[in-house]
C-alpha positions in Angstrom: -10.1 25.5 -22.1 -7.1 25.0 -19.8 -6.3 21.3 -19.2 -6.4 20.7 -15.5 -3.5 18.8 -14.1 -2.3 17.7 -10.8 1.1 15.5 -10.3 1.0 11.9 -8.5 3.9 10.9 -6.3 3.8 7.2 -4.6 6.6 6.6 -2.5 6.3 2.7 -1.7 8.8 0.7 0.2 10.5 -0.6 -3.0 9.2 1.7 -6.3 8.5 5.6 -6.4 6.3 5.9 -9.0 4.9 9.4 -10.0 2.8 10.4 -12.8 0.6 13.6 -14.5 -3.1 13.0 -14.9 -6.2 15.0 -15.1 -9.4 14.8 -13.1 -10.6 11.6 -14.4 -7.7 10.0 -14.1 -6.0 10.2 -17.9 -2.4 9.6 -17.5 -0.1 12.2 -19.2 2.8 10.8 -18.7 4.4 8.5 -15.8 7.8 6.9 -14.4 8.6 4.5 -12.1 12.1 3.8 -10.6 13.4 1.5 -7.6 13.7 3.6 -4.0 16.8 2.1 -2.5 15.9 2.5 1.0 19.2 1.7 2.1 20.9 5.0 1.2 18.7 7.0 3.1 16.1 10.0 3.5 18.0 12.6 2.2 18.5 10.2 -0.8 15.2 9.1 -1.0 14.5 12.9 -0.6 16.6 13.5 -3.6 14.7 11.2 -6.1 11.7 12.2 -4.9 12.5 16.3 -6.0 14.5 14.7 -9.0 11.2 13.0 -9.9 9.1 15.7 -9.1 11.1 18.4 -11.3 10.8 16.2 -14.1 7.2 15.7 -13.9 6.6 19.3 -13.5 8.3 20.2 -16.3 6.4 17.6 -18.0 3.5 19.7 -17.2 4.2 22.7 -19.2 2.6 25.2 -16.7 -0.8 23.4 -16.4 0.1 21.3 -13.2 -2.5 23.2 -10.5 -0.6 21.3 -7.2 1.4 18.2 -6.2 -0.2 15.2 -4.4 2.2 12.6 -2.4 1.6 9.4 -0.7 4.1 8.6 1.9 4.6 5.5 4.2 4.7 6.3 7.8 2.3 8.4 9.8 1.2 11.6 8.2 0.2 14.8 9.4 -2.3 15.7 6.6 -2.7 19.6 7.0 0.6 20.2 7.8 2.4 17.4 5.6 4.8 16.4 7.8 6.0 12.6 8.0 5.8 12.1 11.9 6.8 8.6 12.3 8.9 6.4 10.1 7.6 3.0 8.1 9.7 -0.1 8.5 10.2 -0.3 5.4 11.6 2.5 4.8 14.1 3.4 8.1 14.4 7.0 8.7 12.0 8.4 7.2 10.4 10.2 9.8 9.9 14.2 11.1 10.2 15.4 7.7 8.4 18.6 6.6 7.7 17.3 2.7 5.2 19.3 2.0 7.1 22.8 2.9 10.3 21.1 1.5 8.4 20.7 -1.8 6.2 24.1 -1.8 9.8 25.6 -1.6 11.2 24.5 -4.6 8.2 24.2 -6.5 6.0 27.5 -5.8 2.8 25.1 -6.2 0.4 23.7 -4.2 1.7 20.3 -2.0 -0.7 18.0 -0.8 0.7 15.1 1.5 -0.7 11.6 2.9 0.0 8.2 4.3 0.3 6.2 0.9 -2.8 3.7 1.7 -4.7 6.8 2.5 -3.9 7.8 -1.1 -4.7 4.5 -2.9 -8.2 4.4 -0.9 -8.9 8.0 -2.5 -7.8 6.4 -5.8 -10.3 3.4 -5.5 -12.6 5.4 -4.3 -13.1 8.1 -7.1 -11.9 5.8 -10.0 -11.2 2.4 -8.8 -13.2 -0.8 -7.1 -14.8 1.0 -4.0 -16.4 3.6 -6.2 -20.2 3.2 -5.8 -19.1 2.2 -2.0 -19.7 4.8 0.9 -18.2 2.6 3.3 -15.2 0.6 2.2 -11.8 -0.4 3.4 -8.9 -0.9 1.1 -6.0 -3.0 2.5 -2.5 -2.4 0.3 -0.5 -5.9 0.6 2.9 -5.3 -1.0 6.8 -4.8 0.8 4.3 -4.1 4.2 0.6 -4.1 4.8 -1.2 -0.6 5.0 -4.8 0.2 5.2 -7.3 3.1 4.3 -10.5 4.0 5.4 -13.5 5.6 3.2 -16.5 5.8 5.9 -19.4 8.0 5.4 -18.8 8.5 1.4 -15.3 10.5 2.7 -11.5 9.4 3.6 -11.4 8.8 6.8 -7.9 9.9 8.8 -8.3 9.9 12.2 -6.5 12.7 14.4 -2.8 12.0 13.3 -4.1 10.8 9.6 -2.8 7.5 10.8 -6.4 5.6 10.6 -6.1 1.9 8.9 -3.5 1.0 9.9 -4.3 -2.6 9.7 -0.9 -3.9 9.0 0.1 -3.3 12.8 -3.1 -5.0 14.2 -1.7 -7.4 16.7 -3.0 -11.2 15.9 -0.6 -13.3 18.1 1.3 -10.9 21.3 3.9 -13.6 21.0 4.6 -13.9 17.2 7.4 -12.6 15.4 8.9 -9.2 15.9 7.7 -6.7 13.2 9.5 -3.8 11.7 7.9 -1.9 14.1 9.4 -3.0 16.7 5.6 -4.9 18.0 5.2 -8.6 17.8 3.0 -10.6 16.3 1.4 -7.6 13.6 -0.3 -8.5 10.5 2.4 -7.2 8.4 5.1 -9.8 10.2 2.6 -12.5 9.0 1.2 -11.4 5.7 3.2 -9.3 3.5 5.6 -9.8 0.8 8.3 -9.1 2.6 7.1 -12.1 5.3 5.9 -14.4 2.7 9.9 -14.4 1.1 11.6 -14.7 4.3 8.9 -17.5 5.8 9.9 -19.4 2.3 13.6 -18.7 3.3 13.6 -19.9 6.8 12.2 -23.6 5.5 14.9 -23.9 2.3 17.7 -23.0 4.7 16.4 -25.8 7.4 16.8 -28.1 4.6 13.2 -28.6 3.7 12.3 -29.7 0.0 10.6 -27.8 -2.4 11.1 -26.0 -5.9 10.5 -22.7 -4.7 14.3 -22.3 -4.5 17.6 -23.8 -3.2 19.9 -22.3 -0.3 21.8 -20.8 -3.0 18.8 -18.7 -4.3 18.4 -17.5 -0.9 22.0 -16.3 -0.7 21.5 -15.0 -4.2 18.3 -12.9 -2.6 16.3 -14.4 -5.6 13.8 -15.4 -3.1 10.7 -13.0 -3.4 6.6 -13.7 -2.3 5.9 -13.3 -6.2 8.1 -16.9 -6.6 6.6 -18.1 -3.5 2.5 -17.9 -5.1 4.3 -18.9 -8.8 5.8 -22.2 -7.1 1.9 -22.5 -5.1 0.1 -21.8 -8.3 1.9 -24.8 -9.7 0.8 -27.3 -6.9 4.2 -27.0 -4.7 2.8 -28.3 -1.5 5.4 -25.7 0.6 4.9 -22.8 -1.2 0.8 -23.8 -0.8 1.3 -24.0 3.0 3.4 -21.3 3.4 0.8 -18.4 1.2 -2.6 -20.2 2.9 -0.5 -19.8 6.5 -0.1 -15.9 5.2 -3.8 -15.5 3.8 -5.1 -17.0 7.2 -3.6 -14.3 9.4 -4.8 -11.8 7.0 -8.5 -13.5 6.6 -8.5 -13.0 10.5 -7.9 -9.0 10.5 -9.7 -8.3 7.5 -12.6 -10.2 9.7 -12.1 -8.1 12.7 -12.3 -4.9 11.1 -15.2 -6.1 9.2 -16.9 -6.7 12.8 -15.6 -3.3 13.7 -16.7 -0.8 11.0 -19.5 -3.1 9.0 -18.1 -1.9 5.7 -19.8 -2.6 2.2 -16.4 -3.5 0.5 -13.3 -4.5 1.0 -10.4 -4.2 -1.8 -7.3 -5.1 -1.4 -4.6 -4.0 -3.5 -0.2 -3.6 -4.1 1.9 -5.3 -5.5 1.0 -8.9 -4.2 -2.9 -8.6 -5.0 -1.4 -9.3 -8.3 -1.9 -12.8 -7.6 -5.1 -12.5 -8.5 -7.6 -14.9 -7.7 -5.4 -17.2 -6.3 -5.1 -14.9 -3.5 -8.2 -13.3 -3.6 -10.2 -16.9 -3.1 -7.8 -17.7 0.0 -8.9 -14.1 1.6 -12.1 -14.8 1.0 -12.5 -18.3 2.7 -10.3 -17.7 5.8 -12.0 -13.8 6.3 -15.5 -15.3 6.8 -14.7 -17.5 9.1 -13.7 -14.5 11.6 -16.6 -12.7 10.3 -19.6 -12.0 12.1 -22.4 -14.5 10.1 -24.7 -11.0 9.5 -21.9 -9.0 8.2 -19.6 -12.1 6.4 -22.9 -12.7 4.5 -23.0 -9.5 2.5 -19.6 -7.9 2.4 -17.7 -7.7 -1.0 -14.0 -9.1 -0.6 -12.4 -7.5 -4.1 -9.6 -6.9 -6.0 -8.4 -3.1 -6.8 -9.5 -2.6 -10.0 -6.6 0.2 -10.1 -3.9 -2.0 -9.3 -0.4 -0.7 -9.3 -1.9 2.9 -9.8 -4.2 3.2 -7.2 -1.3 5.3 -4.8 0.0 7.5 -7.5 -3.5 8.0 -9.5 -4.8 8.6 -5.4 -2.2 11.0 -4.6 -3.0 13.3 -7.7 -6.9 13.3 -6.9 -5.4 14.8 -3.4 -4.9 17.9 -5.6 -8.2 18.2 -6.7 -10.3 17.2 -3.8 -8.5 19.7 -2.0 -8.7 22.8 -4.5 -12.3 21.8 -5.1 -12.9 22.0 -1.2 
C-alpha cells in the first residue's frame, strides 16, 4: 500500500522548521534553520519555498498536500496571512497558500502556527484524551490555540487564542503590537531577556550576565531560568515576575472557557518543571476555586514538534473531511 505523506512547515519567529511525516506522526525526514526576520517577507518567502522544494522532493511523489503554520492572523479557507506578528514585521496580506499551490501543484493547507501546534497536541501530543483544552505556545512571543468541543476551534478570522495579546495592565509596557500592557510584553522569551537586560544595564548585580553580554546580545530568557535554576536571586525574581502575569491569563481564560487541560508549549516550556510549578501556583490563584480545583496545568508532551508535526496533520484532517 501507498505510504501516506503530508509535509509540515512551522514558521516561528526565530526557526522554520519543516518536516515529512505520516498520519501517526512518524517523521521521514526533517530540517530546521534560523528565519532571519530582519531581511524580510520576500526572504522569509524564499526559505520557506527553498524548504518546501526540498521536502517535497524528499517525498518522492507520496506527499498528498502541504500543511503550514504561520504567525499572524490567518484566513484558514483561503490561506492568506491578514495581519502581521511582531515578531516577524511584514509579514502580512500574503496569499501563501495560492503562492505555494502554484509552484507546487499539491494541496496547501495554511494556519496561525498556535493553531497548528494545538492540532498537534491534540491528535498526538498532551491534550489528546481532552475535548476541551487550551494550548498556550511561550517562545520569541506568546500564542494560543483552542480545541473546544473535541474540534480546533478558529473563530471567524482563525484568529481565536490569541492569549498573548490579552491585556493584564492598560498602562504596562508597549507590545509589538503596538497595545500595552499584553501578555506577550510580560511573559515571553523575548520579555524575559530584555527585563534581565534593563536591570544589568542599571547596574544591578547578578551572574546572569555583565553589560558587556548585553552588548554582545548573549542575553537570552534560556540564561535568564539557567542563572534562576541555580539560586540567582535576580534571575528568580525576574522568571516568577514573568510566570505571575502568565498564571493571571492562563486563570482568566480558565474562568472563561472551563477547559479540561491546559498545555503549554515552545521553546521556553523547555524549562521544564521549573516553569511549569511557577504556572501552576500563580494560575490558581486567578482561578475560579471550582474550576482551579480540577484543571490539568501540563507540559506539551510534543515539545519543539508540536507546530510542524500540527501543521502536517492539517493535511490529513482536511483530506479526510
Amino acid at each position: 500500500m501507498k505510504a501516506r505523506l503530508a509535509i509540515g512547515i512551522d514558521l516561528g519567529g526565530t526557526t522554520l522548521r519543516g518536516g515529512i511525516f505520516d498520519e501517526t506522526g512518524n517523521v521521514r525526514f526533517a530540517k530546521a534553520m534560523p528565519v532571519e526576520a530582519g531581511k524580510g517577507k520576500d526572504a522569509i518567502l524564499g526559505k520557506i519555498f527553498g524548504l518546501t522544494s526540498e521536502l517535497v522532493k524528499k517525498g518522492n511523489g507520496k506527499v498528498l498536500g502541504i500543511g503550514v503554520g504561520s504567525p499572524g492572523t490567518v484566513d484558514f479557507p483561503s490561506g492568506k496571512i491578514l495581519g502581521a506578528s511582531p515578531n516577524l514585521p511584514g509579514w502580512c496580506n500574503i496569499p501563501l497558500k495560492s503562492f505555494l499551490e502554484r509552484r507546487f501543484s499539491i494541496p496547501v493547507y495554511v494556519d496561525n502556527d498556535a493553531n497548528a501546534a494545538t492540532l498537534g497536541e491534540a491528535m498526538l501530543g498532551a491534550g489528546k484524551g481532552h475535548s476541551n483544552f487550551m494550548m498556550v505556545t511561550l517562545g520569541t512571543g506568546i500564542g494560543g490555540g483552542l480545541f473546544l468541543d473535541g474540534k480546533l476551534f478558529r473563530g471567524s478570522l482563525s484568529g481565536a487564542g490569541e492569549i498573548g495579546h490579552m491585556t493584564l495592565s492598560p498602562s504596562g509596557p508597549i507590545c509589538g503590537c503596538g497595545g500595552r500592557g499584553c501578555l506577550e510584553s510580560f511573559s515571553s522569551a523575548t520579555a524575559i531577556g530584555k527585563r534581565a537586560e534593563n536591570l544589568i544595564i542599571a547596574g544591578v548585580k547578578t551572574k546572569i550576565g555583565t553589560p558587556a553580554d548585553v552588548n554582545r546580545k548573549r542575553i537570552s530568557a534560556k540564561t535568564v531560568f539557567d542563572r534562576a535554576k541555580r539560586g540567582d536571586r535576580i534571575a528568580v525574581s525576574i522568571v516568577d515576575e514573568a510566570m505571575l502575569f502568565l498564571g493571571a491569563a492562563i486563570g482568566s481564560i480558565s474562568n472563561l472557557i472551563d477547559p479540561d487541560a491546559i498545555v503549554l508549549g515552545g521553546g521556553m516550556s523547555l524549562a521544564g518543571d521549573f516553569l511549569l510549578e511557577r504556572v501552576r501556583r500563580y494560575s490558581i490563584l486567578f482561578t475560579l476555586p471550582t474550576i482551579g480545583s480540577r484543571v490539568e496545568i501540563k507540559l506539551s508532551r510534543l515539545r519543539d514538534d508540536a507546530g510542524v508535526l500540527g501543521a502536517g496533520l492539517l493535511v490529513f484532517e482536511n483530506l479526510r473531511r
